[in-house]
DOVO-801396 format. One line per 8 residues: their letters; for each residue x, y, z of C-alpha. Coordinates in Angstrom, 1 decimal, decimal comma. Each point is the difference from the previous one (the first is absolute). Layout:
a = X Y Z; ...
END
This chain:
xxxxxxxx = 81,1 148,4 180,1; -3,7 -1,3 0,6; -1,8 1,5 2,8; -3,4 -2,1 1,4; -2,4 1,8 2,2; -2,2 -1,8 2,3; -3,0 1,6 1,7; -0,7 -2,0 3,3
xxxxxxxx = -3,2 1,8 -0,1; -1,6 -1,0 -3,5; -1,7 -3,3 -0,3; -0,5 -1,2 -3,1; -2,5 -3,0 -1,2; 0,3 -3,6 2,1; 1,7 -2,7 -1,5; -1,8 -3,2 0,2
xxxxxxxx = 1,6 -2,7 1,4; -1,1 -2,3 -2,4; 2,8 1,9 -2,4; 3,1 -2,4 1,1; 2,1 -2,4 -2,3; 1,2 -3,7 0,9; 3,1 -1,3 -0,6; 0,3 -3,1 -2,2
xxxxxxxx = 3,1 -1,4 2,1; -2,4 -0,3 2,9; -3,8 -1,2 -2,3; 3,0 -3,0 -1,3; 0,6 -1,9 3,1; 0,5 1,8 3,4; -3,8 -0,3 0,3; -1,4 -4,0 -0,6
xxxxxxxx = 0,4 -1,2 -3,4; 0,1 3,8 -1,3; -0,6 0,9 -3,4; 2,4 -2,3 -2,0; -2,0 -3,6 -0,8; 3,1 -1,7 -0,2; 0,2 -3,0 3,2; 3,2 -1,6 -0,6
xxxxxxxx = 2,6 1,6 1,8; 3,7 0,7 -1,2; -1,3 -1,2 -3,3; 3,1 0,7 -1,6; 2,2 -1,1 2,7; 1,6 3,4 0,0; 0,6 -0,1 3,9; 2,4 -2,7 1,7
xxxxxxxx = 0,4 -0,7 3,7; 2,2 -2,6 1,4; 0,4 -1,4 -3,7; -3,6 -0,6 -0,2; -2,1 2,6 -1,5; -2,3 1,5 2,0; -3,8 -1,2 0,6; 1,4 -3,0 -1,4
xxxxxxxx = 0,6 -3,6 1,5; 0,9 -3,3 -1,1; -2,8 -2,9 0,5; 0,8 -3,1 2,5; 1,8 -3,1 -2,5; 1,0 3,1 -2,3; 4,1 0,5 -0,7; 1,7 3,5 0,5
xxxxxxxx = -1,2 3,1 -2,1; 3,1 1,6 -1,6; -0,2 4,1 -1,0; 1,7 -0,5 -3,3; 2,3 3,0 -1,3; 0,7 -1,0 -3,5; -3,9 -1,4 -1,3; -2,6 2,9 0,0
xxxxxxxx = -3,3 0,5 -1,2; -0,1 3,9 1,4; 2,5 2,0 1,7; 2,9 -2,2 1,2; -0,8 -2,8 1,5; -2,4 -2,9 0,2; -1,0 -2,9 2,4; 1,9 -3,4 -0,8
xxxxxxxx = -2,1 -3,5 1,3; 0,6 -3,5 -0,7; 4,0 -0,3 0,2; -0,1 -2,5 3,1; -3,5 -1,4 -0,6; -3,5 0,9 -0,2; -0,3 3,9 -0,4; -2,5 2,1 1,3
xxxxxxxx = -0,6 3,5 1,4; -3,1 0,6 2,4; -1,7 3,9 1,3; -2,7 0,3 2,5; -1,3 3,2 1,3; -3,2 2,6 0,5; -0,3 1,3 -3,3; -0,3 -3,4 -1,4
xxxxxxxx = -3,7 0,3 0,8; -2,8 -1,6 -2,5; -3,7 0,6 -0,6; -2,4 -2,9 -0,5; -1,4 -0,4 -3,6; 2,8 2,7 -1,5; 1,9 -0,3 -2,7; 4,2 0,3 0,4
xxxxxxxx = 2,8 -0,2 -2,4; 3,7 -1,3 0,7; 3,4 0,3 -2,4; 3,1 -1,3 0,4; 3,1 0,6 -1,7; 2,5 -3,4 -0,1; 2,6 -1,2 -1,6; 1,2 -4,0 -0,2
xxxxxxxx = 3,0 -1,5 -1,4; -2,0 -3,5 -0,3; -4,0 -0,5 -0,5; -1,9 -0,6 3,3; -3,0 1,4 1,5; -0,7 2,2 3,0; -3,0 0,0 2,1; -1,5 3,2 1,2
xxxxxxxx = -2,2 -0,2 3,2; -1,7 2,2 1,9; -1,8 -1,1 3,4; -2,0 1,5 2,6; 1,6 1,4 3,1; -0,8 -3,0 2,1; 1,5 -2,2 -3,1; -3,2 -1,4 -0,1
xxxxxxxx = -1,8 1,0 -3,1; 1,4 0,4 -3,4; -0,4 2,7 -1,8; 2,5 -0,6 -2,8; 1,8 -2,7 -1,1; 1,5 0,0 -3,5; 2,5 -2,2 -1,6; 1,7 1,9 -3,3
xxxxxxxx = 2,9 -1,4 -2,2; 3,1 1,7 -0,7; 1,8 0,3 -3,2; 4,0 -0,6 0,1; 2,0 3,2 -1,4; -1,1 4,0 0,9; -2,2 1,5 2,3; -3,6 -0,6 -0,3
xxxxxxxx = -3,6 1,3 1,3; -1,8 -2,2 1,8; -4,2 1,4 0,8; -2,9 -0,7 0,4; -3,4 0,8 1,8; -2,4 -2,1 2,6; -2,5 0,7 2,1; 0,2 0,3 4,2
xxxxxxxx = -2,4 -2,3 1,7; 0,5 1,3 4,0; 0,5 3,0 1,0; 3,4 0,2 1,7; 2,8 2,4 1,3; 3,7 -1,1 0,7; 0,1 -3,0 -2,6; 2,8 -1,5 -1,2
xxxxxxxx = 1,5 -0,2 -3,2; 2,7 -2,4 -1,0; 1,8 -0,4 -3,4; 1,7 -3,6 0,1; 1,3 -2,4 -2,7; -0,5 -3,8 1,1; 2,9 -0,8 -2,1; 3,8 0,4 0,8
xxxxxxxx = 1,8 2,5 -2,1; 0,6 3,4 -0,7; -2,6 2,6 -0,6; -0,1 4,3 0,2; -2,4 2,1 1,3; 0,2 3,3 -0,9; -3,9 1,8 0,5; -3,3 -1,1 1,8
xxxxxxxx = -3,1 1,8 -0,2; -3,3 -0,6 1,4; -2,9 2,5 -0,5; -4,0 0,1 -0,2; -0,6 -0,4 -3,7; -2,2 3,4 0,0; 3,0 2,0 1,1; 0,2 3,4 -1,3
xxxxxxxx = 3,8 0,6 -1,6; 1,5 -1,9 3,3; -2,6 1,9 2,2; -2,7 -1,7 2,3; -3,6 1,6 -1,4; -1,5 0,0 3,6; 2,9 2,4 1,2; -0,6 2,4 -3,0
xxxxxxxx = -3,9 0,0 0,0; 0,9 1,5 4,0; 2,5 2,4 -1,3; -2,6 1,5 -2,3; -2,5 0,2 2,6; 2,1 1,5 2,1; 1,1 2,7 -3,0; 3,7 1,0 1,1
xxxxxxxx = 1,3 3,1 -1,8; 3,4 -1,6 -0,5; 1,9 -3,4 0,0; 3,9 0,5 1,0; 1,8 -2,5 -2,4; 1,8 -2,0 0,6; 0,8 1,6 3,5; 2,4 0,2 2,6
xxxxxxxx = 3,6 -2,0 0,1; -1,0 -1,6 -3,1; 0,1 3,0 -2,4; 3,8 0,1 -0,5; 0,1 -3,3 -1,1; -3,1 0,1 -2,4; 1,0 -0,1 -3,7; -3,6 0,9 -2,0
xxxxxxxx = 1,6 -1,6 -3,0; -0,3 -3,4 1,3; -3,8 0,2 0,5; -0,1 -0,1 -3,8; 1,4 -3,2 -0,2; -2,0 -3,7 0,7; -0,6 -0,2 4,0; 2,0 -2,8 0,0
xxxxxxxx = 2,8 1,3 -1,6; 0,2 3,4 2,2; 3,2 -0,2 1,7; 0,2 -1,0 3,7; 0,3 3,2 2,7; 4,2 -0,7 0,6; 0,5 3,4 1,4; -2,9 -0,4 3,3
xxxxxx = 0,1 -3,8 1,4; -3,3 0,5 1,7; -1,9 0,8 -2,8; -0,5 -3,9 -0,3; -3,3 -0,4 -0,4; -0,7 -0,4 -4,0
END
């Protein structure tokens, strides 16, 4: 038996408020952008919604996207284009946002049964002004990375990014990423540089709903290899 006395009438020293911790679940996207420099969304396709997965459409002229069980780069599943025609998959939301004379990286992960080529273009949210446009071969046989870097020239937010072979026949998608190049381990540099200033005493990872599904062992592997979040749907965002 423990026994804890409290005396109402003894103050002791004041705690600052400044001595309070953040939690990561909130710094990663409930506030704008958050911490995570990742900006495609459901890169791994890990959550589906009316066949379709989520934060994901298919482009105008495009055939049907298929969420294919039996081919998979990561987890269980990957995104199947070209069956009935030209392929293509298309995202366009806030956190696609870009800076004017900064640098960005992009990597895919595809798969072909036949060579062809796949253009990769990004455009400003009024589909007005390219930002990227990229047209990258792919090899017939198994998966394969697809990157490279390029430089913004506007300043955007809500572009649009579209992955789409000009050519019938089929093709796998099974990762996208798209990140500024001086990203810090997946983390935006802006967002840490305030974190310092602000000098928390503690970071809660990886927070909330999330913990009982987060498997540290899988941090050690290649990002794109870390399994997809199976147990909690709505963690859909990388």
């Amino acid at each position: 038996m423990f026994t804890l006395t409290l005396d109402p009438r003894s103050e002791g020293p004041v705690i600052s408020p400044l001595l309070f911790g953040h939690n990561f679940e909130i710094t990663r996207r409930a506030i704008w952008s958050g911490i995570g420099a990742e900006m495609v969304a459901n890169r791994k396709f890990a959550a589906v919604e009316n066949g379709l997965p989520k934060h994901w459409t298919v482009p105008k002229l495009c055939g049907r996207a298929v969420v294919d069980d039996q081919v998979a780069f990561v987890g269980c599943h990957s995104i199947r284009l070209g069956e009935d025609g030209v392929g293509g998959m298309e995202q366009q939301h806030a956190s696609l946002a870009f800076c004017k004379d900064t640098e960005y990286s992009f990597r895919l992960r595809m798969r072909c049964l036949v060579e062809r080529t796949v253009r990769l273009t990004i455009m400003s949210s009024g589909r007005d002004e390219c930002i990227l446009r990229k047209v990258v071969p792919l090899r017939p046989g198994e998966w394969q990375i697809i990157e490279g870097h390029f430089i913004s020239p506007v300043t955007t937010e809500n572009a649009r990014l579209e992955i789409v072979s000009d050519t019938k026949g089929l093709f796998w998608i099974g990762a996208a990423s798209l990140q500024r190049t001086d990203s810090f381990h997946g983390m935006r540099r802006d967002v840490i540089d305030l974190l310092k200033r602000i000098k928390p005493g503690c970071l809660r990872y990886p927070g909330g709903c999330y913990a009982e599904f987060y498997r540290w062992q899988e941090g050690l592997l290649p990002v794109d290899k870390r399994s997809k979040c199976q147990g909690a749907p709505w963690q859909c965002w990388n």
